[in-house]
C-alpha positions as a LaTeX table, in Angstrom:
\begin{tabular}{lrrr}
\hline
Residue & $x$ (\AA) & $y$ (\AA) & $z$ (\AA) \\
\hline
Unk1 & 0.00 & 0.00 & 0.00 \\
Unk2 & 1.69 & 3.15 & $-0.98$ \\
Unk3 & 1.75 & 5.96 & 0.99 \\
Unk4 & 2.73 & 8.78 & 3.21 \\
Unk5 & 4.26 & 8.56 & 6.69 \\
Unk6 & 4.15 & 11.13 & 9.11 \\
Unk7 & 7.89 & 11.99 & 10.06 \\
Unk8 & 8.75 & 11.31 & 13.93 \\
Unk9 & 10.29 & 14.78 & 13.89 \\
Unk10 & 6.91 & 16.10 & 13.13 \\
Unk11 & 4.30 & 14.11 & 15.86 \\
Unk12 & 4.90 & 16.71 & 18.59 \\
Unk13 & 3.87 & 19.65 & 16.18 \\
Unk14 & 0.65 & 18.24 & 15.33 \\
Unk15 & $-0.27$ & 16.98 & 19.01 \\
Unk16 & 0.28 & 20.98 & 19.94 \\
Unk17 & $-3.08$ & 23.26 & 19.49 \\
Unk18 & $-3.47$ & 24.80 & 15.69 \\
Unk19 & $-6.69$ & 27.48 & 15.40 \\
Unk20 & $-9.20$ & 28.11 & 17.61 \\
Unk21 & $-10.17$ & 25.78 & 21.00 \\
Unk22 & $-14.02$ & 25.71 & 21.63 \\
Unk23 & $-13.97$ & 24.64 & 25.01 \\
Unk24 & $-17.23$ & 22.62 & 26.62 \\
Unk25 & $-19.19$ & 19.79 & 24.70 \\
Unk26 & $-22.18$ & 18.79 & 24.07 \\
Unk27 & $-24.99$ & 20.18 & 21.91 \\
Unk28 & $-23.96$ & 24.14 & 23.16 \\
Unk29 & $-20.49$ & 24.21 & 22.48 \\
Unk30 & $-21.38$ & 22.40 & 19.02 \\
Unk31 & $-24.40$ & 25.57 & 18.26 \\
Unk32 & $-21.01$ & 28.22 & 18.74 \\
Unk33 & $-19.08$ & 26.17 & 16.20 \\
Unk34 & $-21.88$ & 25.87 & 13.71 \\
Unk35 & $-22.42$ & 29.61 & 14.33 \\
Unk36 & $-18.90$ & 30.41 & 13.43 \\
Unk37 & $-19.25$ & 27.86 & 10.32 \\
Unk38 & $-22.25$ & 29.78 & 8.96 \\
Unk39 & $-20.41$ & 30.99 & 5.45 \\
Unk40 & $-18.47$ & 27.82 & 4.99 \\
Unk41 & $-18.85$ & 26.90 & 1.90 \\
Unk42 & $-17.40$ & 23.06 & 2.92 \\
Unk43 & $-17.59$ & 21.85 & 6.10 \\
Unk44 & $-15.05$ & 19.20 & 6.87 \\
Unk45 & $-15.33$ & 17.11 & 10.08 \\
Unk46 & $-12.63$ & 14.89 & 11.45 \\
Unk47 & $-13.35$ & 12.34 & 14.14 \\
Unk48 & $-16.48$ & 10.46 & 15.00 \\
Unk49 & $-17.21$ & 12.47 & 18.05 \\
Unk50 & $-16.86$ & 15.80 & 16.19 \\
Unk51 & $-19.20$ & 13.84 & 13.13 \\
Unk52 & $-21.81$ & 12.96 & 15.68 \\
Unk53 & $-22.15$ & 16.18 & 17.93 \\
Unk54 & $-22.13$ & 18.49 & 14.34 \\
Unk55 & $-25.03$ & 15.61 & 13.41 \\
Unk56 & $-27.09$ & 15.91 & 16.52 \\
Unk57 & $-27.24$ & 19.80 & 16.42 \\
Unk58 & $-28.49$ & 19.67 & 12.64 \\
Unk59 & $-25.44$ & 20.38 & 10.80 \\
Unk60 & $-24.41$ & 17.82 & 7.79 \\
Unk61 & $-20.88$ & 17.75 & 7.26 \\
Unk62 & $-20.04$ & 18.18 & 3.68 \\
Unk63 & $-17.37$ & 15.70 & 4.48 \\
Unk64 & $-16.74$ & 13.71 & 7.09 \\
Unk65 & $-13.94$ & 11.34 & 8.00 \\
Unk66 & $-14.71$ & 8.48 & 10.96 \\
Unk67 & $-12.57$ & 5.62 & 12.05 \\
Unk68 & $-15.15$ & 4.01 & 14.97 \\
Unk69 & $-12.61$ & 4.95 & 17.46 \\
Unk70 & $-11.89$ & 7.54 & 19.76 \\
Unk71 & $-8.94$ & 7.89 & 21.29 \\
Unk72 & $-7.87$ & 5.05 & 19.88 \\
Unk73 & $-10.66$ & 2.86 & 21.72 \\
Unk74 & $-13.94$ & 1.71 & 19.76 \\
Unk75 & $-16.46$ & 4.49 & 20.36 \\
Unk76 & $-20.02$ & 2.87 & 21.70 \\
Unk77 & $-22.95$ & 1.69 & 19.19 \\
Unk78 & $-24.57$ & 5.23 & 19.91 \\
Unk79 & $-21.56$ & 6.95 & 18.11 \\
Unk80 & $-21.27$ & 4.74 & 15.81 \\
Unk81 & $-25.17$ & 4.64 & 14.61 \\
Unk82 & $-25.37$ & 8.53 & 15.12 \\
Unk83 & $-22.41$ & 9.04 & 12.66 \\
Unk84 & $-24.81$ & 7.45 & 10.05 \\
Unk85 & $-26.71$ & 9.67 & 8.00 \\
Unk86 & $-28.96$ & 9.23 & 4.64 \\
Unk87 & $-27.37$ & 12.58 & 2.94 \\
Unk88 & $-24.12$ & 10.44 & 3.16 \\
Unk89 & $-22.43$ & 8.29 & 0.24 \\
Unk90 & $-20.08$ & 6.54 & 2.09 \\
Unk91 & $-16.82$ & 5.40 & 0.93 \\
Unk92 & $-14.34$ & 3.23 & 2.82 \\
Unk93 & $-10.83$ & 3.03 & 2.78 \\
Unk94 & $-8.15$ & 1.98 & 4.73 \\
Unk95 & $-5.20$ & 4.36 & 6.14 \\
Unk96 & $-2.68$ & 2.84 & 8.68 \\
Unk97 & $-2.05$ & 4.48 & 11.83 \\
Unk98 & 0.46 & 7.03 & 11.20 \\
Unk99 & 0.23 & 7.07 & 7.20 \\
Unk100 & $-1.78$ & 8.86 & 4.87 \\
Unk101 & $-2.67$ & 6.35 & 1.57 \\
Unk102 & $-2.95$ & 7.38 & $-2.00$ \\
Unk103 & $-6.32$ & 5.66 & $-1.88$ \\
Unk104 & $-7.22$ & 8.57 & 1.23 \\
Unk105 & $-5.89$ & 11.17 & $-1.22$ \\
Unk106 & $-7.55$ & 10.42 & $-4.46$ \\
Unk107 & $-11.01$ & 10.12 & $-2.17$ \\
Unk108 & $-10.72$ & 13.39 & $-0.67$ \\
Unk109 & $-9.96$ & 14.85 & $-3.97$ \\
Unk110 & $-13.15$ & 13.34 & $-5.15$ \\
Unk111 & $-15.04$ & 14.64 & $-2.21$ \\
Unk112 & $-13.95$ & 18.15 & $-2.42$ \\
Unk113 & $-14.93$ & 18.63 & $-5.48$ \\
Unk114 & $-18.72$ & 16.90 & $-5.18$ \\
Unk115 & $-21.31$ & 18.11 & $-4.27$ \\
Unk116 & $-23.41$ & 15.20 & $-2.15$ \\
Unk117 & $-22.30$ & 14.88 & 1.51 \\
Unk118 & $-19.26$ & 12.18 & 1.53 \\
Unk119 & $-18.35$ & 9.98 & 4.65 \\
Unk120 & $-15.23$ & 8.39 & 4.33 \\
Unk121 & $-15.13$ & 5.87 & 6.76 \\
Unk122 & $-11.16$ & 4.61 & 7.32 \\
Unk123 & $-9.81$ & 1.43 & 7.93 \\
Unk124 & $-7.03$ & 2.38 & 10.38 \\
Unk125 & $-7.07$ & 5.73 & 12.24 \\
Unk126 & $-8.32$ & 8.96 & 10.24 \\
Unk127 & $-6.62$ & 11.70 & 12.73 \\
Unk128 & $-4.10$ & 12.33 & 9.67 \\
Unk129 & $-6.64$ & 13.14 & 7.43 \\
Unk130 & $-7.00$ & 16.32 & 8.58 \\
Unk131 & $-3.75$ & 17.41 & 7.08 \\
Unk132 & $-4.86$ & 16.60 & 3.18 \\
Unk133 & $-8.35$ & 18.13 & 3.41 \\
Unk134 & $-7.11$ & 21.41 & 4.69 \\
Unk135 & $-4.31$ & 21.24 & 2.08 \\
Unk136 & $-6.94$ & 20.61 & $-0.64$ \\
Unk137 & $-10.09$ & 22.62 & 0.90 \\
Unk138 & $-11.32$ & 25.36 & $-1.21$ \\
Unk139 & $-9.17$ & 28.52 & $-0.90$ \\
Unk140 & $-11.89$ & 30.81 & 0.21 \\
Unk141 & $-12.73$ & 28.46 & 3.51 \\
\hline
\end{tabular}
């Protein structure tokens, strides 16, 4: 499987805090971030906790990216099912821990530029995915 790795060098950079920190959870904290998403023109959610809380306060991600794990444990069958939506063609592929996959890359092309709601569900862990679909997002985000 060809990919990209994530240099060791680089691990510490990503764990540290990039943008802004909404702190709280739950359906409040969730209404400020959708308030502050209101001229998105994608909205791109990483994580099946962030998926599910956008999901519960009505917001559809235009893409989302969910692994069935949160910190790195399976999340419970209420995640998992709320993470589900009809709007969503889902697409599954697998990433490794630590690598980002060609296959990951060509898919978020794909979903960037469509305009249905795309779930990519990874095989693997999906925290790196973050890095491609801000590199690829629409300039104006």
């Amino acid at each position: 499987m060809k990919g990209y790795r994530l240099p060791v060098e680089l691990r510490d950079e990503l764990r540290q805090l990039h943008g802004e920190l909404y702190p709280g959870d739950g359906i409040e904290t969730t209404k400020k971030i959708i308030h502050d998403l209101e001229n998105c023109t994608k909205v791109i959610s990483v994580g099946d906790i962030v998926t599910f809380n956008l999901l519960n306060a009505g917001l559809i991600p235009d893409i989302s990216f969910v692994d069935n794990k949160t910190k790195r444990s399976p999340v419970s069958d209420q995640i998992t099912q709320g993470t589900k939506h009809g709007h969503f063609s889902t697409i599954t592929v697998e990433s490794p821990p630590g690598i980002i996959t060609e296959e990951l890359l060509q898919e978020i092309q794909a979903a960037m530029r469509s305009d249905k709601h795309i779930q990519i569900v990874i095989k693997g862990e999906e925290d790196l995915a973050a890095l491609p679909a801000i590199a690829m997002r629409p300039y104006h985000q």
